[in-house]
N, C-alpha and C positions, 0 to 999 in steps of 0.2 A: 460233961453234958451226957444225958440218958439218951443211950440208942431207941429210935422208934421201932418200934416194935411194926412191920408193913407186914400182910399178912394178905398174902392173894388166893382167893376160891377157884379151887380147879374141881373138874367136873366132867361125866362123859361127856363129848359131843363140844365141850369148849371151842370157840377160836382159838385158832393158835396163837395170831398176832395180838390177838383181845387181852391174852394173860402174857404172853412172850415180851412185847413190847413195855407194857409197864415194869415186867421182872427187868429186864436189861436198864432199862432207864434209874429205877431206884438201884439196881446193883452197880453198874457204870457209875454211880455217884459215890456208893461207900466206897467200890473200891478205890477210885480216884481223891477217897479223906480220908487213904490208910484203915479202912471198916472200922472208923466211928462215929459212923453218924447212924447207920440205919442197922437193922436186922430182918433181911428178908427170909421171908418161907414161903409156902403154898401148904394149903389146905384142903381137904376133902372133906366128904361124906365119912368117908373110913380110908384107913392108912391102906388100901392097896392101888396098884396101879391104874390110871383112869386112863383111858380110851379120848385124847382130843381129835377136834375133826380130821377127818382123812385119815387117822388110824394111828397116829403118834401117841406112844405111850411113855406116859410121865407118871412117876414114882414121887406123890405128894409128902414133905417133911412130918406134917401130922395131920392127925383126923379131928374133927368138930370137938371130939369129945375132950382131946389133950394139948388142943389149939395154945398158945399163948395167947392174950387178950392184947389186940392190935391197937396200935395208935393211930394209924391207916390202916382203912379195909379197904381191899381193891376187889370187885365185883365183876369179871367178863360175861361177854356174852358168847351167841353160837344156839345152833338150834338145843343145845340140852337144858339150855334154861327153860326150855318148854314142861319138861317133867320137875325140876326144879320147883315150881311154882305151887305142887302138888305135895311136897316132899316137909312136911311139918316141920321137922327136927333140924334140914336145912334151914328153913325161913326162920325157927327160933334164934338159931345161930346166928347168924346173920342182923337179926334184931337185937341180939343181947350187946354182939361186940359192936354195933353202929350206936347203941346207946352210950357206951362208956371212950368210945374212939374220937377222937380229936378231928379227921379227916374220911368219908366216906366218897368213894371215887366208883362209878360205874364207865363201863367200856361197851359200845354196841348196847345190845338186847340186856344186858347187865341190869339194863335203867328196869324191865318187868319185874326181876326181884326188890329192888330198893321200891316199887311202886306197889307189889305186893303190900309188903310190910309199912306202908302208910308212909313212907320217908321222901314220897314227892306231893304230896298233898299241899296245895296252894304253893307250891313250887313251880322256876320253870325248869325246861329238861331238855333234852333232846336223847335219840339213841341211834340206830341203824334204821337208814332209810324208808327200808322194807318195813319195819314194827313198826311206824306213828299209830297207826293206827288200832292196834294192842297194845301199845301204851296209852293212850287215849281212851279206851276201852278200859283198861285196869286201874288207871286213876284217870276221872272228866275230871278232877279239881285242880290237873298240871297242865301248864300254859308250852305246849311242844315248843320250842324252837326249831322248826323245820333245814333252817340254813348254817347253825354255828354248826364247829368242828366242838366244842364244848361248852360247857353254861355250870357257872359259880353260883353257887345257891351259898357261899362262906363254906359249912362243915359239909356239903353236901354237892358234891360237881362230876356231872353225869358229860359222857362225851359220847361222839357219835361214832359209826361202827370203825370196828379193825385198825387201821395206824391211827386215828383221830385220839387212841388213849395213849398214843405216844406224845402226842401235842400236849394232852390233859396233864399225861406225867412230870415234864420236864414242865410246866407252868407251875405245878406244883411243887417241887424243888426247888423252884426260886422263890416260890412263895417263904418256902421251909428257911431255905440256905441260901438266899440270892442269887443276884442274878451272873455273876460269874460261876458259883458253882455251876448252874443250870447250862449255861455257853461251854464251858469245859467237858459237861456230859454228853452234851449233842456234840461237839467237836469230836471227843473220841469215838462217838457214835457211828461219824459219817453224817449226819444229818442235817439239813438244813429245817433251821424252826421258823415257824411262821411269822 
């Protein structure tokens, strides 16, 4: 079986839990299948050190430009999605590997990029609390779910802010791997799933 290629965007200003949580939940899983099921990494703008909120500096695997082309792309949010949105060569990216990707997953504000790039259009969504209404503003043709923890669109499932992409993660894992894989992950997690 070919490892997925999961490929997470890190970014200044990122949450932490936004990107942290979905890394631990797909790593917790290969490691727990002896690392062959998945290959995780993080992504940047450029290969140097990115600034996530509150000042944690994380030293992304590769840059947009030498990315491998993900199976999963996992999208967080955090306020630097704000410039994000402004940032061409990111939004390319982002469009080229959610075109060819099997699975695209946003986390919080995550959902402004994938809405950006036209990948909620006549979709519904949900993100962090606080954004409905910049999301609604950046795509009127996405139906918000104001109340889920996350919302399946099939290739496309956007979840709401901070641990809620821990929820998205391991729902997604069972999807992948079932649902014992998925129970074993949040067990050695500590976590109780919803």
């Amino acid at each position: 079986m070919k490892k997925l290629n999961t490929a997470i965007l890190i970014f200044d200003d990122v949450e932490v839990l936004d990107f942290a949580g979905p890394f631990e939940v797909f790593s917790v899983t290969n490691e727990l299948s002896d690392y062959s099921l998945l290959n995780v990494y993080t992504v940047a703008r450029e290969k140097n050190p990115v600034k996530a909120r509150n000042g944690l500096s994380v030293n992304p695997d590769y840059s947009i430009d030498d990315a491998p082309q993900p199976d999963i792309l996992i999208v967080p949010g955090g306020s630097g999605t704000r410039p994000l949105l402004r940032q061409h060569d990111v939004l390319s990216w982002i469009t080229n590997s959610a075109y060819y990707a099997d699975k695209v997953l946003s986390v919080c504000t995550g959902a402004l990029l994938l809405a950006k790039i036209g990948l909620l259009d006549g979709k519904k969504s949900t993100t962090h609390h606080s954004a409905f209404e910049a999301l609604a503003e950046i795509a009127p043709d996405t139906e918000i779910n104001r109340d889920a923890r996350f919302v399946d669109n099939g290739k496309v499932i956007t979840s709401a802010g901070i641990s809620a992409g821990i929820d998205m993660s391991l729902y997604v894992i069972e999807i992948l791997f079932g649902s014992e894989t998925a129970e074993n992950t949040a067990r050695y997690m500590e976590y109780r799933r919803l």
